[in-house]
C-alpha positions, 0 to 999 in steps of 0.5 A, spaced: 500 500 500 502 506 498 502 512 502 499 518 501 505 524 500 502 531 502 506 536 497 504 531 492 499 536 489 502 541 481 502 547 486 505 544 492 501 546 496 496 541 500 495 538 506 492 532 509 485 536 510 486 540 503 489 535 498 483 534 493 481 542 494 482 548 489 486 553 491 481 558 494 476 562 489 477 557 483 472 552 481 473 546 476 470 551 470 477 556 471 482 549 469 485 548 463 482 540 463 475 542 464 474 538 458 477 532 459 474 531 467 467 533 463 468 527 459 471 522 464 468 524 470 462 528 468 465 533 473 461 540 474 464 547 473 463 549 479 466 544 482 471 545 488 475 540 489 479 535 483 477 528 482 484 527 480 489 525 485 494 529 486 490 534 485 492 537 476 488 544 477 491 549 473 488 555 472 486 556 464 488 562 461 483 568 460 479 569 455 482 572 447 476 577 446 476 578 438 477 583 434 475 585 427 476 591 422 470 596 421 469 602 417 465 608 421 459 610 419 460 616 420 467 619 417 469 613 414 475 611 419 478 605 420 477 602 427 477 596 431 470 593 435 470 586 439 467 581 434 458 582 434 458 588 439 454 591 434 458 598 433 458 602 428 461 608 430 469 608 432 471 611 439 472 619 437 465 619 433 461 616 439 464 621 444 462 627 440 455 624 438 453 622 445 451 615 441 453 609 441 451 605 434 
C-alpha cells in the first residue's frame, strides 16, 4: 500500500485536510482540463475540489476577446470593435455624438 505524500499536489501546496481542494476562489470551470474531467468524470464547473489525485488544477488562461476591422459610419475611419458588439461608430465619433451605434 502506498502512502499518501502531502506536497504531492502541481502547486505544492496541500495538506492532509486540503489535498483534493482548489486553491481558494477557483472552481473546476477556471482549469485548463475542464474538458477532459467533463468527459471522464462528468465533473461540474463549479466544482471545488479535483477528482484527480494529486490534485492537476491549473488555472486556464483568460479569455482572447476578438477583434475585427470596421469602417465608421460616420467619417469613414478605420477602427477596431470586439467581434458582434454591434458598433458602428469608432471611439472619437461616439464621444462627440453622445451615441453609441
Amino acid at each position: 500500500m502506498t502512502r499518501q505524500r502531502h506536497g504531492c499536489c502541481v502547486d505544492r501546496a496541500c495538506t492532509p485536510h486540503t489535498c483534493m481542494e482548489l486553491p481558494e476562489g477557483t472552481t473546476c470551470g477556471s482549469c485548463v482540463h475542464l474538458s477532459r474531467c467533463l468527459r471522464l468524470f462528468g465533473c461540474k464547473p463549479d466544482n471545488t475540489s479535483c477528482d484527480w489525485f494529486p490534485r492537476r488544477f491549473a488555472a486556464a488562461p483568460p479569455p482572447e476577446t476578438k477583434f475585427e476591422a470596421r469602417i465608421c459610419t460616420l467619417c469613414e475611419d478605420p477602427y477596431e470593435a470586439d467581434v458582434g458588439d454591434g458598433r458602428t461608430l469608432c471611439k472619437r465619433c461616439e464621444e462627440e455624438t453622445g451615441c453609441r451605434r
